[in-house]
VEXRO-289684 format. One record per atom (N, C-alpha, C): residue in three letters; x, y, z. Coordinates in steps of 0.02 Angstrom, whole numbers, padded with zeros to 5 digits, always signed. Layout:
% residues N
ALAXYZ...
% end
This chain:
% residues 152
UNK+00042-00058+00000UNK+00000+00000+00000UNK+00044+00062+00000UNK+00033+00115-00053UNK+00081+00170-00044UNK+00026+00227-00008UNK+00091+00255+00025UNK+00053+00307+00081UNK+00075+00390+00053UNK+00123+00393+00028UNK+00150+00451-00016UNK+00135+00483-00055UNK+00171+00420-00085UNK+00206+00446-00181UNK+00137+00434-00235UNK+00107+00481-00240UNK+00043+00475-00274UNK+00068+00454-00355UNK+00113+00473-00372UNK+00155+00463-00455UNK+00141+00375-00431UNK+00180+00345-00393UNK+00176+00298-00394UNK+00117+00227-00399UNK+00061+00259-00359UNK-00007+00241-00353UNK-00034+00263-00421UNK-00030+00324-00443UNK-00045+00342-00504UNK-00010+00269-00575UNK+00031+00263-00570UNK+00064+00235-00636UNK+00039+00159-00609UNK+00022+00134-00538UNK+00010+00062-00544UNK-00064+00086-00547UNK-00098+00102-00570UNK-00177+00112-00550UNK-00153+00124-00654UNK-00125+00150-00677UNK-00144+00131-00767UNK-00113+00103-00771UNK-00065+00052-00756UNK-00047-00019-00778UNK-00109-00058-00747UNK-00152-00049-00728UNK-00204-00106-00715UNK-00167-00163-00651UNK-00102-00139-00599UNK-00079-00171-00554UNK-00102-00171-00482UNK-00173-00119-00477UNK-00207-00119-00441UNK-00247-00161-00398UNK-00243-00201-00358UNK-00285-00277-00365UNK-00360-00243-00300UNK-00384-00298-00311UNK-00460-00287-00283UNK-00423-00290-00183UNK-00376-00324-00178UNK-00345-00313-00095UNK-00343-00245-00084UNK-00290-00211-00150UNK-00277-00152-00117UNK-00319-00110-00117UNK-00372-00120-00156UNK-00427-00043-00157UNK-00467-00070-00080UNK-00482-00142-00049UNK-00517-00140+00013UNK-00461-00120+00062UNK-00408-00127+00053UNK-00361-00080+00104UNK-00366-00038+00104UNK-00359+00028+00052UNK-00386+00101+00056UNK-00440+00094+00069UNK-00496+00080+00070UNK-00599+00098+00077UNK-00536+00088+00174UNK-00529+00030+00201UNK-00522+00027+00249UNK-00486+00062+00280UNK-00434+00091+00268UNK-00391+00143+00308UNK-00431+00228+00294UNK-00483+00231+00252UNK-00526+00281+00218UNK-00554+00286+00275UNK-00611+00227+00295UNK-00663+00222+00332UNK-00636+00246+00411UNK-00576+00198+00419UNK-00549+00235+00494UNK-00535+00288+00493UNK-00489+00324+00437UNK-00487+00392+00440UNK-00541+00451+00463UNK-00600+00445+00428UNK-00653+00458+00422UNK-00689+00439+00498UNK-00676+00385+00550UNK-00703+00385+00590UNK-00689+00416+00658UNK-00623+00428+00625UNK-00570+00461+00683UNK-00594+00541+00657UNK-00597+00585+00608UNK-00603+00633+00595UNK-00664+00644+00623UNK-00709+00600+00638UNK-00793+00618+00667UNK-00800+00632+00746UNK-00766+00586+00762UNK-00777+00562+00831UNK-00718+00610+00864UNK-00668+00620+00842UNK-00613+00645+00896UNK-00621+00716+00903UNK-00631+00763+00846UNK-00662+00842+00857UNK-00722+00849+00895UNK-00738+00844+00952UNK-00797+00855+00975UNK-00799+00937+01030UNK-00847+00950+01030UNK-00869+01010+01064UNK-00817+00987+01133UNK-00804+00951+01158UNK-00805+00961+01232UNK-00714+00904+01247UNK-00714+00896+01187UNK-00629+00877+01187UNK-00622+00797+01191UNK-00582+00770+01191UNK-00574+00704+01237UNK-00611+00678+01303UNK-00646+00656+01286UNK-00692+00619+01328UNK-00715+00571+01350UNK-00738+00509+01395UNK-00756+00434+01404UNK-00788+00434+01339UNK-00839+00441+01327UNK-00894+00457+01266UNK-00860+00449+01213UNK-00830+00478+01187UNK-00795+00494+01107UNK-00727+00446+01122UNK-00681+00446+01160UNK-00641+00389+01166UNK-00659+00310+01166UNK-00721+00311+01191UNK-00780+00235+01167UNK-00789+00225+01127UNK-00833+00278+01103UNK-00852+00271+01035UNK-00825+00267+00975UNK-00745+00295+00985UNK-00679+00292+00926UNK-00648+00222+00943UNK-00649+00196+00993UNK-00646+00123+01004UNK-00692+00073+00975UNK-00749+00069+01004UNK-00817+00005+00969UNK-00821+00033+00886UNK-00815+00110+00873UNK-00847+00095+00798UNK-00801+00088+00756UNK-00730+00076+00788UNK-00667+00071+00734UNK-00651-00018+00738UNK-00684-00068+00796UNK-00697-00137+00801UNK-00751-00154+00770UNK-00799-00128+00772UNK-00840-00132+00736UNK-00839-00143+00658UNK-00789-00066+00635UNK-00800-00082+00569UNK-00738-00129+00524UNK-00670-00132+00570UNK-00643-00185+00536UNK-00654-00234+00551UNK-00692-00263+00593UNK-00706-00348+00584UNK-00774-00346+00526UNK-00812-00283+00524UNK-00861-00313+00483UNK-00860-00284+00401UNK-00789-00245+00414UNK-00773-00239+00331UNK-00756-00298+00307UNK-00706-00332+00347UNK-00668-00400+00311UNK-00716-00433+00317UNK-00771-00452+00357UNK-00808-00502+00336UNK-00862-00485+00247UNK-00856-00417+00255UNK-00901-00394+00184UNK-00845-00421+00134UNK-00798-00404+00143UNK-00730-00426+00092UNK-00727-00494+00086UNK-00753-00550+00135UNK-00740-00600+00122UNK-00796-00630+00066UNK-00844-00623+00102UNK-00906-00628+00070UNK-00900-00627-00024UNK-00889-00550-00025UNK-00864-00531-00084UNK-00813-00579-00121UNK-00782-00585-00101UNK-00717-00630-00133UNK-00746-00716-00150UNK-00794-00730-00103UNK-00842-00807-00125UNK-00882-00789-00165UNK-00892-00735-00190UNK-00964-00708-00240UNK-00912-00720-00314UNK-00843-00674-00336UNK-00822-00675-00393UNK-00770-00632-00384UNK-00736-00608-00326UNK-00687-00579-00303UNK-00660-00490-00349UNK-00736-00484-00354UNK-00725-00414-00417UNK-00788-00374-00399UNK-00766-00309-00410UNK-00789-00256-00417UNK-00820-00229-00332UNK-00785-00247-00288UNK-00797-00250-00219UNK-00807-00186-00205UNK-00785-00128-00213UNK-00780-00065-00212UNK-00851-00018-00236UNK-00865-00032-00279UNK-00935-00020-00317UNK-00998-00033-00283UNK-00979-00126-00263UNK-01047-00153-00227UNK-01050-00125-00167UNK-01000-00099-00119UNK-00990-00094-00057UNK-01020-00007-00070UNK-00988+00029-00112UNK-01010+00098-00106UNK-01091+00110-00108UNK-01114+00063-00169UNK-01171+00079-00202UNK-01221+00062-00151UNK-01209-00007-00119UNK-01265-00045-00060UNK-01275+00005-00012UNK-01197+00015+00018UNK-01195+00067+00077UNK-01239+00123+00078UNK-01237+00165+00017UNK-01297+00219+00024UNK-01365+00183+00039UNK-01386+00172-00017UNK-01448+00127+00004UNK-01455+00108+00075UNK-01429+00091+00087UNK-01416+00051+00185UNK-01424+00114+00232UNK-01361+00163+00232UNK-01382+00234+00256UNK-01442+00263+00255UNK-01478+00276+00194UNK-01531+00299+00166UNK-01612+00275+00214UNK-01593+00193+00229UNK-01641+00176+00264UNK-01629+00173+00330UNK-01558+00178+00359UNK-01562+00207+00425UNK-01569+00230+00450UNK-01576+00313+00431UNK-01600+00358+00435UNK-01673+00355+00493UNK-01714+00292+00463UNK-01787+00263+00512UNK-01757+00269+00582UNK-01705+00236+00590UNK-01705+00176+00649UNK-01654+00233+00685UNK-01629+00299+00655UNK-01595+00323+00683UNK-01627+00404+00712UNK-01692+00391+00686UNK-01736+00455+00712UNK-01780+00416+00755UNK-01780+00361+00757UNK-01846+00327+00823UNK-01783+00317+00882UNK-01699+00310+00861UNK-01673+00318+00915UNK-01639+00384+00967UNK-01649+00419+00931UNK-01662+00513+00934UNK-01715+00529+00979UNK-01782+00483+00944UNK-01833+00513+00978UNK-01841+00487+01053UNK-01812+00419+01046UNK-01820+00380+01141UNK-01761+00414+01158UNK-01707+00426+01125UNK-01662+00469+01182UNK-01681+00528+01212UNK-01687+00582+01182UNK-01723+00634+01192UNK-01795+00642+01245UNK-01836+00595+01245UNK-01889+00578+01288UNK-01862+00559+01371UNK-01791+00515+01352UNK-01763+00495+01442UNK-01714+00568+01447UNK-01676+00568+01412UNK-01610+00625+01425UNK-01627+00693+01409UNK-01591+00751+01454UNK-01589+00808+01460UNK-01538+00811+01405UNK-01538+00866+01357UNK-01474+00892+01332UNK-01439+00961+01376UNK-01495+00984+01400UNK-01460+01044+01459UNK-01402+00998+01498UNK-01420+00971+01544UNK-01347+00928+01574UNK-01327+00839+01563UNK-01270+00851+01526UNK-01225+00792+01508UNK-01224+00768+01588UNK-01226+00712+01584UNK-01207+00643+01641UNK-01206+00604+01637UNK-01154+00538+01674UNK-01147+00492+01637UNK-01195+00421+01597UNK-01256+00445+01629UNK-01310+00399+01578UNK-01310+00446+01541UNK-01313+00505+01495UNK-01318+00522+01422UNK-01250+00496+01390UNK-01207+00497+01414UNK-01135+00463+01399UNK-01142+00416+01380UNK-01176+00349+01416UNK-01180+00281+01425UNK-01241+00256+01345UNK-01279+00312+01357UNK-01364+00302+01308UNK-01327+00329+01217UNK-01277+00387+01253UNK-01252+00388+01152UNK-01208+00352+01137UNK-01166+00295+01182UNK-01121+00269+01156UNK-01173+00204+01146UNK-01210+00179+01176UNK-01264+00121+01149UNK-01295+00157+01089UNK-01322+00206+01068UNK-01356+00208+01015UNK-01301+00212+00942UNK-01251+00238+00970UNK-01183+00257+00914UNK-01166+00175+00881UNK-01178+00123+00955UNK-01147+00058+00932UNK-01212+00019+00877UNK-01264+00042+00907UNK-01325-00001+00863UNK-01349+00047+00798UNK-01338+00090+00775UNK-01321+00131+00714UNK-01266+00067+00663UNK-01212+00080+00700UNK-01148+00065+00679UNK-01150-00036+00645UNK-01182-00049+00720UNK-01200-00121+00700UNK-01260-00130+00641UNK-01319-00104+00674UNK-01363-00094+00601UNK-01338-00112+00549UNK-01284-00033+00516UNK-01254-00032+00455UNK-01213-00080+00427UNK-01166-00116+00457UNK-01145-00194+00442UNK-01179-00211+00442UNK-01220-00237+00461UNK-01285-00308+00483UNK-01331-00310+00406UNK-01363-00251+00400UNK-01392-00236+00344UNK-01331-00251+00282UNK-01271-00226+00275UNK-01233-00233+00245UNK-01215-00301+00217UNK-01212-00337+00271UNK-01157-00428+00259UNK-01244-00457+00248UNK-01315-00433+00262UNK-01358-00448+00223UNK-01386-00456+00153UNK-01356-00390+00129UNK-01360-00391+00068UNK-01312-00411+00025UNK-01240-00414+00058UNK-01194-00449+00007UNK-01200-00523+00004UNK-01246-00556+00077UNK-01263-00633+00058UNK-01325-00643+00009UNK-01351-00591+00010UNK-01427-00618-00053UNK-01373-00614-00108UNK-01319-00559-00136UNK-01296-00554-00196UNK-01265-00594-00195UNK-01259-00629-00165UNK-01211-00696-00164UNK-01247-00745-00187UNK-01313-00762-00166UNK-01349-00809-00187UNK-01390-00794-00262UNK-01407-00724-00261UNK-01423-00714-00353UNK-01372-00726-00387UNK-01320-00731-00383UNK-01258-00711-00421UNK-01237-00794-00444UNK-01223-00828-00392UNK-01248-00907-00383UNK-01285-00963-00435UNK-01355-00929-00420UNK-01398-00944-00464UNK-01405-00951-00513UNK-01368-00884-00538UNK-01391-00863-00599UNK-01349-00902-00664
% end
């Protein structure tokens, strides 16, 4: 994996030396990037809360990327990048439900005037079942495409 020299990534990406490993290594060092950039800027700094939550959703998502990667690789070991982007919205799109009915029971028990450690405790459970959701739904739909794909 080059971390640099973009010339270099550049010239193996038009020789076609690109392989389907290395693009789920970037989505994956992407995705942590991206999870660390969310979670660690917070209003109120380093915290139990956001130090949790940069913990479970960064376990979270590499055990259940590689399992999407594996999956993928028993289907026809191609175009992993595409299926994973394209599903993912879709998947987001309908979370959205499950992530405003969990808004709305938080909001009903917790004050947002004062943080304590059950609002601490209640967003790092809802942060993890978001997070799980989105795999779950995810390694769902890459097993049906597994089985059309199969079939067909």
């Amino acid at each position: 994996m080059i971390w640099i020299k973009i010339k270099a990534l550049e010239e193996q990406i038009s020789k076609d030396e690109l392989t389907e490993k290395d693009g789920f290594n970037y989505l994956l060092i992407n995705l942590l990037y991206g999870v660390a950039v969310i979670l660690v800027p917070t209003i109120n700094g380093f915290n139990y809360v956001t130090i949790t939550q940069f913990i479970i959703n960064s376990l979270i998502l590499i055990v259940f990327i590689k399992k999407l990667y594996r999956i993928n690789a028993s289907i026809d070991d191609r175009d992993f990048l595409k299926r994973f982007i394209s599903i993912s919205w879709v998947v987001r799109v309908r979370l959205i439900f499950y992530y405003l009915i969990l808004n709305i029971i938080y909001f009903q028990f917790f004050s947002m005037s004062t943080f304590t450690f059950k609002n601490g405790i209640a967003l790092i459970f809802i942060s993890f079942i978001i997070n799980f959701l989105f795999y779950f739904f995810l390694i769902k739909s890459f097993t049906r495409l597994k089985l059309l794909m199969q079939s067909s």
